[in-house]
C-alpha beads as a LAMMPS data file, in Angstrom:
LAMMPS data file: protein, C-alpha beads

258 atoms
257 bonds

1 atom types
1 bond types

-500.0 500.0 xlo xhi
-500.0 500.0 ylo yhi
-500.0 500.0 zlo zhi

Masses

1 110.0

Atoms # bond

1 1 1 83.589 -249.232 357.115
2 1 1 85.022 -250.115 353.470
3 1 1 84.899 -246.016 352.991
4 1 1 88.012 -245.561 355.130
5 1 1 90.038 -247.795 352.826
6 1 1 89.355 -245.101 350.170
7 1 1 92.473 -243.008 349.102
8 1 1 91.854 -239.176 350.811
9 1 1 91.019 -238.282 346.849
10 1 1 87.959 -240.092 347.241
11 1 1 86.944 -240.359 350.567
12 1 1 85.021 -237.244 351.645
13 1 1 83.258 -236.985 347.982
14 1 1 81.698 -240.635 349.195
15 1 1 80.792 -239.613 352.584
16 1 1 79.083 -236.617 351.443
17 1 1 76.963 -238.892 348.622
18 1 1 76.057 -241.047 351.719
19 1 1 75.639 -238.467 354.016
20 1 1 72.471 -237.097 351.176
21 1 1 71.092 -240.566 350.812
22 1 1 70.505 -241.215 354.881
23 1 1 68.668 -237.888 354.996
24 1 1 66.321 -238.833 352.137
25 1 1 65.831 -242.510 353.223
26 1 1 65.303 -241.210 357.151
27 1 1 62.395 -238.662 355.182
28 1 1 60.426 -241.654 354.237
29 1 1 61.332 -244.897 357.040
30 1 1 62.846 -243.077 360.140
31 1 1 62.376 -240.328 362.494
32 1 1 59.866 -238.031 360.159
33 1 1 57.615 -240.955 360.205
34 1 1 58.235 -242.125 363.761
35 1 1 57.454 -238.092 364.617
36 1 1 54.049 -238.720 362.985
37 1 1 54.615 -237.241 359.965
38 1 1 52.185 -238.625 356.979
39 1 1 53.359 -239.931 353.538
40 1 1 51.666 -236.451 351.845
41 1 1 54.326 -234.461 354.686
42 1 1 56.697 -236.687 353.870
43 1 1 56.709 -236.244 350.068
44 1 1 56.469 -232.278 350.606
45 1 1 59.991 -232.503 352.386
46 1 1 61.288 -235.339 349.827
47 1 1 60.923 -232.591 347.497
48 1 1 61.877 -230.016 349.294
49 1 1 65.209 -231.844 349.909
50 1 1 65.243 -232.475 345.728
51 1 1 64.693 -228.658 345.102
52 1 1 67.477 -227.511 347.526
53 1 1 69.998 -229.693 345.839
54 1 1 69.660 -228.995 342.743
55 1 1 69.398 -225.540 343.749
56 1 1 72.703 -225.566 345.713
57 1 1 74.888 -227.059 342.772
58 1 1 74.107 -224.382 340.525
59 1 1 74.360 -221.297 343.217
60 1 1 77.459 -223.507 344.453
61 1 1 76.063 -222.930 348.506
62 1 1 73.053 -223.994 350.742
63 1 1 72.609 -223.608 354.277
64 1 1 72.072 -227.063 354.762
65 1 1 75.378 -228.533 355.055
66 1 1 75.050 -231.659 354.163
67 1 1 73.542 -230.513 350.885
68 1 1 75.897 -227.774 350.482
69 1 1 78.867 -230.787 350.934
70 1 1 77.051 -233.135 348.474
71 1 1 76.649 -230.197 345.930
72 1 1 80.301 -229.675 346.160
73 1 1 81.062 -233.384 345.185
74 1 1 78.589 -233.033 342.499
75 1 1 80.292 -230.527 340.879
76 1 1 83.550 -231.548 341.246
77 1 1 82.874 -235.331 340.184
78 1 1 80.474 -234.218 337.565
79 1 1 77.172 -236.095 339.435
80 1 1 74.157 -234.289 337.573
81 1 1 70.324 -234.672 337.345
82 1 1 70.430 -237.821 335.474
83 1 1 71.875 -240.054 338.552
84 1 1 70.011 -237.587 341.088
85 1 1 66.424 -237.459 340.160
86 1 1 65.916 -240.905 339.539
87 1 1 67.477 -241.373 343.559
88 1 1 64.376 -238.984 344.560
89 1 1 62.214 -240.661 342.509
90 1 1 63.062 -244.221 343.783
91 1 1 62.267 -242.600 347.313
92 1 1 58.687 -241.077 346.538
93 1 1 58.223 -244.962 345.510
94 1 1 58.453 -246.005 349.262
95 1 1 55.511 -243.522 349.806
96 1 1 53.371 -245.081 347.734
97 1 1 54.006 -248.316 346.435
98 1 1 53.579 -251.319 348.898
99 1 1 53.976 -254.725 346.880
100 1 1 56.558 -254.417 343.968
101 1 1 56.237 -256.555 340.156
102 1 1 59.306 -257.246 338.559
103 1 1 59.431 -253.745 336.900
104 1 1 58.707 -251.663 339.518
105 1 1 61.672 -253.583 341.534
106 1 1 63.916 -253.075 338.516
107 1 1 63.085 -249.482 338.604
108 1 1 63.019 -248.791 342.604
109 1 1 66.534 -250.833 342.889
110 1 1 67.730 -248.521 339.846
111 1 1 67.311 -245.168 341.456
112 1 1 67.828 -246.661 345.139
113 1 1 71.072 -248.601 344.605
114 1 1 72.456 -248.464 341.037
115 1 1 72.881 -244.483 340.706
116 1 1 74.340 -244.336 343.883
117 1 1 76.811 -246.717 342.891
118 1 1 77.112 -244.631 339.735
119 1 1 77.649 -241.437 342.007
120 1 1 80.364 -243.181 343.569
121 1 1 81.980 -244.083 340.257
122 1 1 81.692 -240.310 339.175
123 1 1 83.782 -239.868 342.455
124 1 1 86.406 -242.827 341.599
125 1 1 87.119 -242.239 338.091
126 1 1 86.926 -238.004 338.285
127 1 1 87.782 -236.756 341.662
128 1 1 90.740 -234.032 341.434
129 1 1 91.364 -234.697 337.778
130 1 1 91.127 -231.986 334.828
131 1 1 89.364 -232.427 332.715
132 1 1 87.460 -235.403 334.070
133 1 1 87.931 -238.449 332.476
134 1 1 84.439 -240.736 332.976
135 1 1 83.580 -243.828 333.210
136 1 1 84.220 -246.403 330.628
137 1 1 80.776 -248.448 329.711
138 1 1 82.674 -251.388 331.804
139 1 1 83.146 -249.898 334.763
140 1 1 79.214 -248.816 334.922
141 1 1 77.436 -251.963 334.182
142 1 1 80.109 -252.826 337.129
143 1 1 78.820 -250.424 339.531
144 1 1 75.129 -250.555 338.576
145 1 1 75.491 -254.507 339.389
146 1 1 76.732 -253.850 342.349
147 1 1 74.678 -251.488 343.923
148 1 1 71.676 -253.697 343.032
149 1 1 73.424 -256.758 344.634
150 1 1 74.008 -254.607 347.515
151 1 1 70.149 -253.359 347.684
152 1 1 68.729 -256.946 347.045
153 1 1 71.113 -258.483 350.245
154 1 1 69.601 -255.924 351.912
155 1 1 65.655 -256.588 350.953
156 1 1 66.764 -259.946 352.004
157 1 1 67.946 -259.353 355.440
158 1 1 65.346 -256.714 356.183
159 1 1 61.954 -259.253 354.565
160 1 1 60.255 -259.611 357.386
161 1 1 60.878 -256.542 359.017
162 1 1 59.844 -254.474 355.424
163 1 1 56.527 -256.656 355.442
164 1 1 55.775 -256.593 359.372
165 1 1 56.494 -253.173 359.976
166 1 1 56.307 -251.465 356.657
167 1 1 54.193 -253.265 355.089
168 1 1 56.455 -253.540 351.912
169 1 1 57.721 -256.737 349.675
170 1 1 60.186 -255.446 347.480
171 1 1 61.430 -258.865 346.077
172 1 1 57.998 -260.660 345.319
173 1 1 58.622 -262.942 347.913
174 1 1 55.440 -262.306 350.232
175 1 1 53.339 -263.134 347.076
176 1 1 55.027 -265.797 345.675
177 1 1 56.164 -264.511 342.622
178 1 1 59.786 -265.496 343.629
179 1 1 61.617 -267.268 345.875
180 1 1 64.633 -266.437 348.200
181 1 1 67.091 -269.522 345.947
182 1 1 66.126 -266.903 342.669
183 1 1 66.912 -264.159 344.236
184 1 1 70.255 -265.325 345.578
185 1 1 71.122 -266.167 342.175
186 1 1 70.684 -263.039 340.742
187 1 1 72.434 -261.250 343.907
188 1 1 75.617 -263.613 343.065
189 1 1 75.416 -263.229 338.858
190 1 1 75.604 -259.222 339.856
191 1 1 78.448 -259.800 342.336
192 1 1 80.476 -261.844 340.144
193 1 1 79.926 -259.204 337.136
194 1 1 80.858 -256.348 339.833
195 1 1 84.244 -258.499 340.710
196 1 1 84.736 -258.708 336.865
197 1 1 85.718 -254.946 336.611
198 1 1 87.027 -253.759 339.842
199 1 1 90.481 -254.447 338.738
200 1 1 89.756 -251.510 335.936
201 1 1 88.974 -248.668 338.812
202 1 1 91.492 -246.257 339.931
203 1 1 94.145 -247.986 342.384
204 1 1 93.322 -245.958 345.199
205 1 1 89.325 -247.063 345.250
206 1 1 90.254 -250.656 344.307
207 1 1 90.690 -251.834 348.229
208 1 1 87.496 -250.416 349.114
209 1 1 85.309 -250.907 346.581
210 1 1 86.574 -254.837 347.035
211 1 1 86.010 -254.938 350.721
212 1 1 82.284 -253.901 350.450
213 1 1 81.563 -256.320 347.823
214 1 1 83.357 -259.225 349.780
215 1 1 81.310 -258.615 352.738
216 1 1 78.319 -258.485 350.722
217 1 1 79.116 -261.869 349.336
218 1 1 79.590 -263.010 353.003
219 1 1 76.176 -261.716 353.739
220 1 1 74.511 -263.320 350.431
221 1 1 76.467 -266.788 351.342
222 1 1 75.359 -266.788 355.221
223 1 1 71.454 -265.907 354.082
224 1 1 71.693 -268.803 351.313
225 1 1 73.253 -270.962 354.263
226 1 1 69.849 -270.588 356.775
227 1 1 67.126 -270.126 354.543
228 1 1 65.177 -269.634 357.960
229 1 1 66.972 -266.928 359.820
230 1 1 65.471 -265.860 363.155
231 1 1 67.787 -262.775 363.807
232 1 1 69.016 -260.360 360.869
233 1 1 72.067 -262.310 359.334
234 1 1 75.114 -260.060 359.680
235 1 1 78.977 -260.810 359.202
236 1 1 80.635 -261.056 362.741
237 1 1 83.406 -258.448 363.078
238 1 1 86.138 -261.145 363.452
239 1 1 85.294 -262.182 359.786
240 1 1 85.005 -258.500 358.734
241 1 1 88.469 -257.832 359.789
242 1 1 89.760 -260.730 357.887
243 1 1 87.632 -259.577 354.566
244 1 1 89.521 -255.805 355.618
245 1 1 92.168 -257.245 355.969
246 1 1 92.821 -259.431 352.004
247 1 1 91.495 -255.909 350.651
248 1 1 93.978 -254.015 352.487
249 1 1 96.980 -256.397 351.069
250 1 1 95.656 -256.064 347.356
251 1 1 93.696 -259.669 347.059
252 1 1 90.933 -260.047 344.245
253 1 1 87.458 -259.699 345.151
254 1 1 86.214 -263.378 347.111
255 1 1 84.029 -265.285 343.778
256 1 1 80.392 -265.886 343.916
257 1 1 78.999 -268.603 342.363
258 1 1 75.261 -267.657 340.842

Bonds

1 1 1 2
2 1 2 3
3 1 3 4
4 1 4 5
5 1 5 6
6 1 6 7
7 1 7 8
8 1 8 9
9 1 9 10
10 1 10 11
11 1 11 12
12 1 12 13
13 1 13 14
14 1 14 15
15 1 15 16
16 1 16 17
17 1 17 18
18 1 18 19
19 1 19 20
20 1 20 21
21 1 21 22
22 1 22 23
23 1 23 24
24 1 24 25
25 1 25 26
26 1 26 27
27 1 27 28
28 1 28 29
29 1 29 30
30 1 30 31
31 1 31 32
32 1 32 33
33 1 33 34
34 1 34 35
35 1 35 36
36 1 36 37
37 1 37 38
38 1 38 39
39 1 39 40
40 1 40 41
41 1 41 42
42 1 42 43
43 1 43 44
44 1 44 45
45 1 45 46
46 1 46 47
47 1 47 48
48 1 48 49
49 1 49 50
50 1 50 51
51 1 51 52
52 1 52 53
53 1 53 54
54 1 54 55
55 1 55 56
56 1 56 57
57 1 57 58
58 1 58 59
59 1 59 60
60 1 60 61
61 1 61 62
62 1 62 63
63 1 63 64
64 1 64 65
65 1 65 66
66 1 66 67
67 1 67 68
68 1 68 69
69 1 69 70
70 1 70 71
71 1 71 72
72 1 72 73
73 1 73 74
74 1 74 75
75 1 75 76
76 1 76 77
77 1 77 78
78 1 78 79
79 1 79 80
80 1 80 81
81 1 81 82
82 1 82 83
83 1 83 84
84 1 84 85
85 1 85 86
86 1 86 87
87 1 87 88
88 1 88 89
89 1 89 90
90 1 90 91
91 1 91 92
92 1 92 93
93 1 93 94
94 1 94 95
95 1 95 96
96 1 96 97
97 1 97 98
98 1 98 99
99 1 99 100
100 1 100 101
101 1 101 102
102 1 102 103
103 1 103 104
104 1 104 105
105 1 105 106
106 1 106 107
107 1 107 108
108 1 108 109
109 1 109 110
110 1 110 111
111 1 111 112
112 1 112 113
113 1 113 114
114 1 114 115
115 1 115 116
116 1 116 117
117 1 117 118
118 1 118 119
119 1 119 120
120 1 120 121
121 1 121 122
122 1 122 123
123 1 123 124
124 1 124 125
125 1 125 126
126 1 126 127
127 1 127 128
128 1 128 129
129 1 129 130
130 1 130 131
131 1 131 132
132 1 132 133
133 1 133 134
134 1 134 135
135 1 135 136
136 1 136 137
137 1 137 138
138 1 138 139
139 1 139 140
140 1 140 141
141 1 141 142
142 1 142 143
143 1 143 144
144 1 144 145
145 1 145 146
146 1 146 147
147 1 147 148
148 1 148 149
149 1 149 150
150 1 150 151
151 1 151 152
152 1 152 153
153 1 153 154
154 1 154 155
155 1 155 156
156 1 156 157
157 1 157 158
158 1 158 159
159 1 159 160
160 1 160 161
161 1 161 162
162 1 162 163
163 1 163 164
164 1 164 165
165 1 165 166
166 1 166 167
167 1 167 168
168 1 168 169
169 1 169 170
170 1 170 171
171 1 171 172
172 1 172 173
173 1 173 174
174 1 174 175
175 1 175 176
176 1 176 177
177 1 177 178
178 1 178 179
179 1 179 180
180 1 180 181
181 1 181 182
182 1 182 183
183 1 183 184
184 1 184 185
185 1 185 186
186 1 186 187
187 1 187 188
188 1 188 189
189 1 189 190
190 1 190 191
191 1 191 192
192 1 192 193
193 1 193 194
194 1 194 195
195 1 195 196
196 1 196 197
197 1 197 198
198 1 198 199
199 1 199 200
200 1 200 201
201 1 201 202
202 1 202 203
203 1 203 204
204 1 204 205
205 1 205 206
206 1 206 207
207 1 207 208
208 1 208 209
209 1 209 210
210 1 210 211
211 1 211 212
212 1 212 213
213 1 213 214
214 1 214 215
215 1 215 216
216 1 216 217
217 1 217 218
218 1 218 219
219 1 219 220
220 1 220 221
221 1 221 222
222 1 222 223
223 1 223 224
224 1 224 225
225 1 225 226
226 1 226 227
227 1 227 228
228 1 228 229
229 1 229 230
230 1 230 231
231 1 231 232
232 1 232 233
233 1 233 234
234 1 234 235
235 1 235 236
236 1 236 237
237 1 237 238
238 1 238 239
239 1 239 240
240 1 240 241
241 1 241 242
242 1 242 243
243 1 243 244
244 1 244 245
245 1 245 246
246 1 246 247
247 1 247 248
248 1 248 249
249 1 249 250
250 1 250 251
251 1 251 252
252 1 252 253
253 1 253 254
254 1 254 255
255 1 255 256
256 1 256 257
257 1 257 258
């Protein structure tokens, strides 16, 4: 939803970074493995996927389109094979790691979350300009804090259905290695860092990029609020309309308070 706030500059580059990252996540959680496919068939078309975009940004074409339309983003916004092998990477992960320590959450959440925030910022800060500028160092701690407060709300809301039906505990909270009170900290100490530097991103990403991270503050304030949920906690859409709707007019991002 926050992607249609985005300035026409920066809009389709986004949707085609998303558009790569459901394919690879449906590879290893959705319909390959609801087809029957194992993790070894899996991983063959995880890499397969890897291969033909890299492949596509340096012969600028594929016949897959939505790898031919992320290629063309990555070329244009200068997204290379620093932010997009450590995505693939993070993926394999999900096909063979179960039960994650605090580095191998660190590390999953990096290549998951963080460096497709990063892709994103490639798309804010160089879309259409020549030469293209980058980031400042600022701007990605910002995003990398983001996308992990984004990826951790989401472990949150999805814990029992990751450990019933995937048999996965991303957060150390199955084992008891954390709790959900730590966890919520950290989500809000990356929020408020994220909030810190949105102000410094190009004005026609700034509503956007603050309407996702309000409604992710929602989210991390409702699942602090019932520390039992029996239903996945979501933000109903009369509240998302008024968080659309403060972005839209310019307001700063909502504060969290780790």
């Amino acid at each position: 939803m926050a992607t249609r706030l985005l300035g026409p500059r920066a809009r389709t580059h986004v949707r085609n970074i998303y558009a790569l990252v459901r394919v690879a996540d449906e590879i290893v959680d959705g319909p390959a493995m609801e087809a029957g496919l194992d993790a070894a068939g899996a991983a063959t078309l995880l890499d397969a996927l890897h291969d033909e975009t890299m492949a596509a940004i340096d012969r600028r074409f594929s016949s897959n389109l939505v790898v031919h339309a992320f290629a063309r983003t990555a070329r244009e916004c200068v997204i290379g094979a620093d932010l997009i092998d450590p995505f693939f990477a993070s993926m394999r992960t999900d096909l063979t790691v179960a039960t994650h320590d605090d580095a191998s959450h660190d590390s999953y959440v990096y290549g998951s979350a963080e460096v497709v925030g990063l892709m994103c910022l490639q798309v804010f800060v160089n879309a259409d300009q020549v030469p293209p500028p980058g980031a400042s160092s600022e701007l990605v701690d910002g995003a990398r804090r983001l996308g992990a407060a984004f990826q951790d709300v989401n472990f949150l809301r999805d814990l029992d259905h990751d450990e019933a039906a995937l048999g996965r505990d991303y957060l150390g909270i199955a084992t008891g290695d954390h709790d959900r009170e730590a966890v919520l900290d950290r989500i809000d100490a990356d929020l408020a860092a994220a909030a810190a530097v949105i102000p410094q991103l190009p004005a026609d990403c700034r509503r956007a990029v603050t309407a996702a991270h309000d409604l992710f503050a929602e989210l991390s304030r409702r699942l602090r609020a019932d520390p039992a949920p029996t239903a996945r906690v979501r933000v109903p859409d009369i509240v998302k309309a008024g968080l659309i709707a403060r972005a839209l007019v310019g307001a700063a991002p909502r504060r969290t308070s780790p």
